[in-house]
C-alpha positions in Angstrom: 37.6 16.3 -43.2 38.0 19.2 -45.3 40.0 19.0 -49.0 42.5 21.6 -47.6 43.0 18.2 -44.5 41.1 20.8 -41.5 38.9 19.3 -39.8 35.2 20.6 -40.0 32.6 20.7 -37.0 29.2 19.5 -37.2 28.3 22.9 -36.0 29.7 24.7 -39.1 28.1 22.1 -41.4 24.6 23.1 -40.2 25.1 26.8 -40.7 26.3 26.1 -44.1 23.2 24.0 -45.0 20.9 26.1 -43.6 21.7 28.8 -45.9 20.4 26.5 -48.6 16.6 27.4 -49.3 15.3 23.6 -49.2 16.8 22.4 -45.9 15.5 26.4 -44.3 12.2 25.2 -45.4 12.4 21.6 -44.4 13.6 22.6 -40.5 10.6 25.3 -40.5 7.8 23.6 -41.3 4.8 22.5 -38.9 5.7 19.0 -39.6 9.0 18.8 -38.2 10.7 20.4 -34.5 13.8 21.0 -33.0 15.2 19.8 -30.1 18.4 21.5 -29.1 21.3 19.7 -26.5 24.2 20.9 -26.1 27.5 19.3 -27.0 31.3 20.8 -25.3 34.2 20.1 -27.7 37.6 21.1 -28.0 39.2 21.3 -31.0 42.7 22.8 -32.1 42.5 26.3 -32.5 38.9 26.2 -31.0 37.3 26.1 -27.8 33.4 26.7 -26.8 30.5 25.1 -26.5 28.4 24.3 -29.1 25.1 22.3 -30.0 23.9 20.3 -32.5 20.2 20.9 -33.7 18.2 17.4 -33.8 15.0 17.8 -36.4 12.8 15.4 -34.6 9.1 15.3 -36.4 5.8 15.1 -33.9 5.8 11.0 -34.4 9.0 11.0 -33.2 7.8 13.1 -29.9 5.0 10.9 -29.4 7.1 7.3 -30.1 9.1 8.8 -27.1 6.2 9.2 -24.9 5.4 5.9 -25.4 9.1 4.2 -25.3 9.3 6.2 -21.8 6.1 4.6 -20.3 7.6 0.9 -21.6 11.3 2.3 -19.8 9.1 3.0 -16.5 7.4 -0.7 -16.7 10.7 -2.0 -17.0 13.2 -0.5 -14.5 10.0 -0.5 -12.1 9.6 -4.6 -12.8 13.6 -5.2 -12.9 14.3 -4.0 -9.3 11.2 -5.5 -7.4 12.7 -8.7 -8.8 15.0 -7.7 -5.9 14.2 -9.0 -2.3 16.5 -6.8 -1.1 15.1 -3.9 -2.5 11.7 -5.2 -1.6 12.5 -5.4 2.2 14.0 -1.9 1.8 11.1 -0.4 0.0 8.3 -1.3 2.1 10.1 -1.3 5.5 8.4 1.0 8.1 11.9 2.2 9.3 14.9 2.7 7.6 18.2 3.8 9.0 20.4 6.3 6.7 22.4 2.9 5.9 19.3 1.4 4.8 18.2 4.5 2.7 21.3 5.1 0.8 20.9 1.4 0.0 17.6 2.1 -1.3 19.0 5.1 -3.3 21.4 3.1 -5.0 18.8 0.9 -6.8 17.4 3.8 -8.0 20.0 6.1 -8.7 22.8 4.0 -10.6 20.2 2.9 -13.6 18.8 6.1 -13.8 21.8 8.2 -13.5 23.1 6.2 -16.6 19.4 7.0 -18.1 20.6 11.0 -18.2 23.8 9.8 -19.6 22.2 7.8 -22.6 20.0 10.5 -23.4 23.1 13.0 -23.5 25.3 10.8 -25.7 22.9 9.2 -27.7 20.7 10.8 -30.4 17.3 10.5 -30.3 16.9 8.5 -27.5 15.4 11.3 -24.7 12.9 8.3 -23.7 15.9 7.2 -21.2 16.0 10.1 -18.9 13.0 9.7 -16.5 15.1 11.6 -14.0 12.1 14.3 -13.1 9.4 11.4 -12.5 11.9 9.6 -10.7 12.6 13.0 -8.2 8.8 12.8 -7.4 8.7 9.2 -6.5 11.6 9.4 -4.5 10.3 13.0 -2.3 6.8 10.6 -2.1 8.3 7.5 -0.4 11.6 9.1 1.2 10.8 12.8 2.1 12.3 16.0 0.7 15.9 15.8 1.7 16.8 12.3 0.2 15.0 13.6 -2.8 17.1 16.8 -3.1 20.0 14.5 -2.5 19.2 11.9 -5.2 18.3 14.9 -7.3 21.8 16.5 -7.1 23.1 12.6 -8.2 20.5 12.6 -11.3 21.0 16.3 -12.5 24.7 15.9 -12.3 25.7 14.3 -16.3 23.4 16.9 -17.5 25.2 19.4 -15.1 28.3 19.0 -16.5 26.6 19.5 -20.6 25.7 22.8 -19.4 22.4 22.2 -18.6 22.3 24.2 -15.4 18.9 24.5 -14.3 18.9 20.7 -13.9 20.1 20.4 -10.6 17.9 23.3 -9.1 14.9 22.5 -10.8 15.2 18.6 -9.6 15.6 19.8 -6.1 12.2 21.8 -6.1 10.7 19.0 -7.8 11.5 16.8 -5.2 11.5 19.1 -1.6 7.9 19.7 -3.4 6.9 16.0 -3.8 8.3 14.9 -0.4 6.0 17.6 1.7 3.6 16.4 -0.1 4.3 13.0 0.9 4.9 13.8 4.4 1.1 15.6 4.4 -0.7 12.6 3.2 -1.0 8.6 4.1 1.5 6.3 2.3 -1.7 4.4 1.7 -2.6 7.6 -0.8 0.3 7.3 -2.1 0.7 3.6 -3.2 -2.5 3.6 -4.6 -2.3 6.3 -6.9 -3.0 5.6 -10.3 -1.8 5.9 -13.7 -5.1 5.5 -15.1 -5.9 9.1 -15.6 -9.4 9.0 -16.4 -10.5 6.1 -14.2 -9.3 8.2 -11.0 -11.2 11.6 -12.2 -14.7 9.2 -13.0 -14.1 7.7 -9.4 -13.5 11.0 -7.9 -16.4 12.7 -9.6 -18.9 9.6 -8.7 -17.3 9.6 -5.2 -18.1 13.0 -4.3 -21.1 13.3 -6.2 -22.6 11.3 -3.3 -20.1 12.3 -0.4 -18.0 15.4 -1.1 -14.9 15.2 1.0 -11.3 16.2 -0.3 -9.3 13.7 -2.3 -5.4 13.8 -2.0 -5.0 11.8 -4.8 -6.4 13.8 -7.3 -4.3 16.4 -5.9 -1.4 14.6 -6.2 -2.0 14.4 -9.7 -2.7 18.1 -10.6 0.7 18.8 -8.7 2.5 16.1 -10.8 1.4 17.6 -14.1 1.4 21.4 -12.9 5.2 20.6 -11.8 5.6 19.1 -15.9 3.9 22.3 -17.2 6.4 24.4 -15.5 8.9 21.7 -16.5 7.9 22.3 -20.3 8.0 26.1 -20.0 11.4 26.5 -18.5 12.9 24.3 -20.9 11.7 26.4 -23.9 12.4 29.6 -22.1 16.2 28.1 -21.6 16.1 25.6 -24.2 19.7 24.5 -23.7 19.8 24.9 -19.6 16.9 22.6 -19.2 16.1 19.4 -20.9 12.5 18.4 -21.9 10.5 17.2 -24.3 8.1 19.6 -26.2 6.2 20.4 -29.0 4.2 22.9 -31.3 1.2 20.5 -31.3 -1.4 21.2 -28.5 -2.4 17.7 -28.3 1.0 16.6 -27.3 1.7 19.1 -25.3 -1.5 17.7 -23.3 -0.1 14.3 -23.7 3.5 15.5 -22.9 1.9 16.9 -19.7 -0.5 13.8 -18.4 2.7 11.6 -19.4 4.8 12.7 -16.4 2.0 11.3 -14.1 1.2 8.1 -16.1 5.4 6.8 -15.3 4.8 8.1 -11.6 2.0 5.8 -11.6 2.9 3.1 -13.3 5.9 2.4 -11.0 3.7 2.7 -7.9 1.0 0.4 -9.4 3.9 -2.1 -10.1 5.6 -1.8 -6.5 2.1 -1.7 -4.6 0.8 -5.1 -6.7 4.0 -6.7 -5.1 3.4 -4.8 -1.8 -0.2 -6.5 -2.0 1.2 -10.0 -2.7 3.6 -9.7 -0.1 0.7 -8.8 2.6 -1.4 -11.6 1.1 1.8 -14.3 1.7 2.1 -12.6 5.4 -1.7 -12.8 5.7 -1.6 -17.0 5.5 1.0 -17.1 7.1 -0.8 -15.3 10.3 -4.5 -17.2 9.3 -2.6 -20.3 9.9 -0.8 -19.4 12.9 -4.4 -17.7 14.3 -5.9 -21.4 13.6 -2.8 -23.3 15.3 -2.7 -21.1 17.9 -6.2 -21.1 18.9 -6.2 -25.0 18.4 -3.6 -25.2 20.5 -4.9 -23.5 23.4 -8.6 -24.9 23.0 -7.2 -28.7 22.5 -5.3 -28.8 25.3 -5.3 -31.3 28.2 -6.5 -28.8 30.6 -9.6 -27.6 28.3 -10.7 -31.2 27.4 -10.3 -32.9 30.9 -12.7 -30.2 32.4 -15.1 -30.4 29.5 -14.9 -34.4 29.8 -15.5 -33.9 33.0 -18.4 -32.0 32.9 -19.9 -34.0 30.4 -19.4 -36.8 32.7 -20.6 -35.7 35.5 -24.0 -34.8 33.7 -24.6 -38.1 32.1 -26.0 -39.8 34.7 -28.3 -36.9 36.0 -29.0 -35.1 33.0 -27.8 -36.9 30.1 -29.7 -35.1 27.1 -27.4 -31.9 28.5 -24.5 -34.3 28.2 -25.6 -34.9 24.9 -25.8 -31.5 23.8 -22.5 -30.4 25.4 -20.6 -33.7 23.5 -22.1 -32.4 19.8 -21.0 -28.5 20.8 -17.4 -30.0 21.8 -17.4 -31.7 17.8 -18.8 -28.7 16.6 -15.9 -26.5 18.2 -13.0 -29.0 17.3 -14.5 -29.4 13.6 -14.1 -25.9 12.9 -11.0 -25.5 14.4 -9.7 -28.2 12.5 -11.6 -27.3 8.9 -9.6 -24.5 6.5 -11.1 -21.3 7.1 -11.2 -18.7 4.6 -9.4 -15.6 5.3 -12.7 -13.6 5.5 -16.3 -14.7 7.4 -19.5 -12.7 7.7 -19.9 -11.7 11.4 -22.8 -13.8 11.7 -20.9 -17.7 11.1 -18.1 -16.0 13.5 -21.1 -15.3 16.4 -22.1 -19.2 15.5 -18.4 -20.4 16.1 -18.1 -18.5 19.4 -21.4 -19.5 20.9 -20.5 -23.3 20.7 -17.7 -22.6 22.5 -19.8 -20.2 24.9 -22.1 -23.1 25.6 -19.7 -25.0 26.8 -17.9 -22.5 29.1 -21.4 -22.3 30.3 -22.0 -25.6 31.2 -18.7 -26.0 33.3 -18.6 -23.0 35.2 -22.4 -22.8 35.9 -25.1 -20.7 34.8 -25.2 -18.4 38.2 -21.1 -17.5 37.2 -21.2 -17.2 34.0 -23.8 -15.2 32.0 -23.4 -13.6 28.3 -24.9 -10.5 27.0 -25.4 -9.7 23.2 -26.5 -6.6 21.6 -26.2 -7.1 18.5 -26.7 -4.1 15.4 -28.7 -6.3 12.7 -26.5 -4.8 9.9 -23.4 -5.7 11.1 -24.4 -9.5 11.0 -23.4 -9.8 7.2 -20.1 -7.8 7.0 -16.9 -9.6 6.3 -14.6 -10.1 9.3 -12.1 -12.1 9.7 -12.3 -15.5 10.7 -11.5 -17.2 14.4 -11.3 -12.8 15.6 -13.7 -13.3 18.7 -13.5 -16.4 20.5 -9.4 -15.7 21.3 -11.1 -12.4 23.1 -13.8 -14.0 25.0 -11.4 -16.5 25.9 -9.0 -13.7 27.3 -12.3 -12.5 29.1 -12.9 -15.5 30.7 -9.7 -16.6 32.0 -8.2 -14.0 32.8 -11.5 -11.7 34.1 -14.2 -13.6 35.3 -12.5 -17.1 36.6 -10.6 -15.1 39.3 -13.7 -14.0 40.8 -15.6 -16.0 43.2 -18.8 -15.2 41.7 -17.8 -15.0 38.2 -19.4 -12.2 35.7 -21.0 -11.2 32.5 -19.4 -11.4 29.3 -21.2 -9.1 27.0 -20.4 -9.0 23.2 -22.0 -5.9 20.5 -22.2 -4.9 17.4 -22.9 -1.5 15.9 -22.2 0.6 12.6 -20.3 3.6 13.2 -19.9 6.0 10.4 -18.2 3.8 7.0 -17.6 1.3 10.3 -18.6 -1.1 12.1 -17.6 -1.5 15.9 -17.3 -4.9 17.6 -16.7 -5.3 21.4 -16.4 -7.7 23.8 -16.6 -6.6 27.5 -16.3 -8.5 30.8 -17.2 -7.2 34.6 -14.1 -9.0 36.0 -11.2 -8.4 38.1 -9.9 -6.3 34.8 -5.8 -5.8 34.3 -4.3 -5.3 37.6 -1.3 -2.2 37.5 0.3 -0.8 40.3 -0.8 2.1 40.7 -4.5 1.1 39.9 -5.8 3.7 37.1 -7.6 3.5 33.8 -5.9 2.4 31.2 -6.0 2.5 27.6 -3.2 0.1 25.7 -3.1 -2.8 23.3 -3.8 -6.4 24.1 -0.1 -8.4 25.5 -1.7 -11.6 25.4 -0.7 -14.2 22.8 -4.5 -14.8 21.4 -4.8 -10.7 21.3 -1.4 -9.8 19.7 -2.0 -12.3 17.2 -5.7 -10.7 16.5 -3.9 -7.1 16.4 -1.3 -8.3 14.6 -3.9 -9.9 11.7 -6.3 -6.7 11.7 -2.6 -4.9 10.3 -1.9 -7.0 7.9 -5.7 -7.1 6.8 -6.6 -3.9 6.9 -3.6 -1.8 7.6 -4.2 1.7 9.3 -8.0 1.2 9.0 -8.7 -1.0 11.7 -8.3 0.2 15.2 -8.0 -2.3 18.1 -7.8 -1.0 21.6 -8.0 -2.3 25.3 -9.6 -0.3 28.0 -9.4 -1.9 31.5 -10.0 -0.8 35.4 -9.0 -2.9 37.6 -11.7 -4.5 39.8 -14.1 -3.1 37.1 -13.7 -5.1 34.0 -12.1 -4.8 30.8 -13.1 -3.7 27.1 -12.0 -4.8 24.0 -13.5 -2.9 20.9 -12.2 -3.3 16.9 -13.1 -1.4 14.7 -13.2 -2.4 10.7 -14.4 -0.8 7.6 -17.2 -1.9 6.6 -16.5 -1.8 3.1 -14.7 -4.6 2.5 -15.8 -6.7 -0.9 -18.2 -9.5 -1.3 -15.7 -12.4 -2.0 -17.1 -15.7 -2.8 -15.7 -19.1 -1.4 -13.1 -19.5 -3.6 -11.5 -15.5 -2.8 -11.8 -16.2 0.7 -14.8 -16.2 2.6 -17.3 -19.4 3.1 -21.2 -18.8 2.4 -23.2 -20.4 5.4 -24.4 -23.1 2.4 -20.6 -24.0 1.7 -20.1 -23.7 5.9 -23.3 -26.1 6.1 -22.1 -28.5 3.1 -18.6 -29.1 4.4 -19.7 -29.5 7.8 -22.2 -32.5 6.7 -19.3 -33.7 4.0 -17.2 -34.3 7.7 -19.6 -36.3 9.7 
């Protein structure tokens, strides 16, 4: 309030100090920058639109950086506390219903983000609208990021910054081809930790060049800040961003944009993991009731009894062998089985059960075959994956036939894979018309085994049936052979634990 009772703008205040030789020093000194927003006012006798020039200092910059990273952990950690925005975010298939629902948790916090930093000074940390555009175009495509980016741009919009909205929705038509090139597997596991992912790249291709999207994916993030940064000091009140005289933060200004990206993924795909791990007992334990449930059954144990008895008289060290296979099979269907086995214990588990399938259907009806790759025997499968498949094989291939047939079972490495298969020579799966066929297993045991490889190893396992009818069937999985050396407690039991719990239950 002026003595005269006018009313005086903040605007006309600055132009009056800045006349005055200290403050014209203070504003132009290395030390200290200016970051320009607009503010629209209407006053009597005055109308326009005017800014206000905020002297911000390089800590000030770099406390911002910082505050924004801790305002990406947060949102990111507030919404997957959210099981509706969980099932939402990792579904496979959303309808438009489902996606606008998914929108909503993004865009109503974030929305008010660009308000905050508009009406409150200082406080630019709030408006994570660009990084937010990426993410968005990454998970949902191009055109629900354009659409979200309309929502976000819109409070700045209306302050007159009005490259907002057509900058946002380059950013994110951008980020969603992108996301539509590559696997969301590439995409949930990018990560924030800049250097980590260039040392892994560099020692990745230093023995196997290849072309890595990730790394890609981070050069377009921070290529899409630089030009960020540049149009906002080329129209410095049309565009909002942070930015500075000092070349190290510029750099860190730059590598920032990536770092929120890639904190919010790291955050959502740590739940997406625990969420696979949950459905991954869940399926271990319905693998082990299931298969229980079909061995232990009264049609399984009168034949083997049966066998066994009709043997004891005749040839009762057989009878003997074939009663200590049967306790071997039930005790490690009934013992906790880690999630993970090396190939080798699972070839032990299915030949006791072999042996006995031997014995009751004969020697001349029933023969197997193994051709076994050496290396494969100590890669990590999972546990109980074979005998549900050999089972299929022999009740549903060879019994049928009069004169039964071979079951053969290999092993090979192929490539960063290994390839396990079990075949039969039996009546195969019967279609009308008869033709070879390539399709995925419809039986209980083998939907459960597909459905397990999925949750294990997502897109890459493969698991395929081939079958001709009259000819036989084939059923080949292939894993990565990669997976990591867990010890008993992570997972997977050493043949010393196997050996050790098996004598702790006789």
């Amino acid at each position: 309030m002026s003595p005269a009772g006018g009313e005086v703008g903040i605007g006309y205040l600055y132009d009056s100090f800045k006349t005055h030789t200290l403050f014209y020093g203070l504003v132009g000194s290395a030390e200290f920058r200016s970051i320009s927003y607009w503010m629209f006012e209407t006053q009597a006798g005055c109308s326009g639109a005017r800014y206000i020039e905020c002297v911000v200092d390089d800590k000030l910059i770099l406390i911002t950086l910082l505050v924004k990273l801790g305002v990406a952990a947060s949102v990111s950690s507030a919404l997957a506390r959210s099981r509706t925005f969980q099932r939402l975010l990792f579904a496979e298939h959303r309808s438009p219903r489902q996606t606008l629902g998914l929108l909503a948790f993004f865009l109503v916090p974030l929305t008010l983000g660009v308000w905050v930093r508009l009406n409150v000074p200082n406080f630019q940390a709030a408006d994570i609208s660009f990084e937010t555009v990426i993410l968005l175009g990454l998970i949902l495509g191009p055109g629900w990021a354009m659409l979200s980016a309309l929502v976000l741009a819109f409070p700045a919009e209306i302050r007159h910054e009005y490259l907002s909205a057509p900058f946002l929705c380059a950013v994110g038509l951008i980020s969603g081809v992108f996301g539509a090139w590559v696997e969301k597997d590439e995409v949930w596991s990018f990560t924030p930790f800049v250097d980590l992912s260039i040392y892994r790249w560099v020692r990745r291709n230093l023995r196997k060049p290849k072309f890595d999207r990730q790394i890609l994916l981070l050069v377009l993030i921070t290529g899409m800040e630089m030009v960020h940064v540049w149009l906002s000091s080329e129209y410095p009140h049309r565009l909002f961003a942070l930015d500075s005289d000092s070349n190290l933060l510029q750099v860190l200004e730059w590598v920032c944009a990536p770092m929120v990206v890639g904190i919010m993924l790291k955050v959502w795909n740590a739940l997406q993991v625990e969420l696979k791990l949950e459905e991954q007992k869940r399926l271990v334990l319905e693998a082990r009731l299931d298969a229980l449930q079909r061995q232990i059954n009264p049609h399984f144990l009168f034949n083997t009894l049966n066998s066994i008895a009709s043997l004891v008289r005749f040839r009762p060290d057989l009878a003997r062998e074939m009663i200590v296979k049967l306790a071997n099979l039930l005790r490690g269907l009934l013992r906790d089985h880690g999630t993970y086995v090396r190939l080798r214990e699972e070839l032990s588990f299915t030949d006791d059960y072999l042996d006995i399938e031997v014995v009751r259907f004969g020697t001349e009806k029933l023969r197997v075959v193994k051709e076994l790759d050496e290396r494969t025997l100590d890669v990590l499968v999972p546990s109980i994956l074979l005998q549900p498949l050999i089972e299929n094989s022999i009740k549903h291939g060879l019994e049928p036939r009069i004169h039964g047939g071979t079951i053969t079972i290999r092993s090979r490495v192929q490539g960063d894979s290994i390839v396990v298969e079990v075949e039969d020579d039996g009546v195969g799966i019967v279609l009308n018309p008869p033709s070879a066929l390539e399709r995925r297993g419809a039986g209980i045991g083998m939907k459960n085994v597909r459905e397990r490889l999925e949750v294990l190893y997502g897109n890459r396992a493969r698991f395929t049936v081939v079958s001709r009818p009259g000819r036989g069937t084939l059923v080949s999985i292939e894993l990565p052979a990669d997976m990591p050396e867990w010890n008993g407690q992570n997972g997977v039991e050493s043949r010393a634990q196997t050996s050790a719990r098996a004598s702790s239950d006789s």
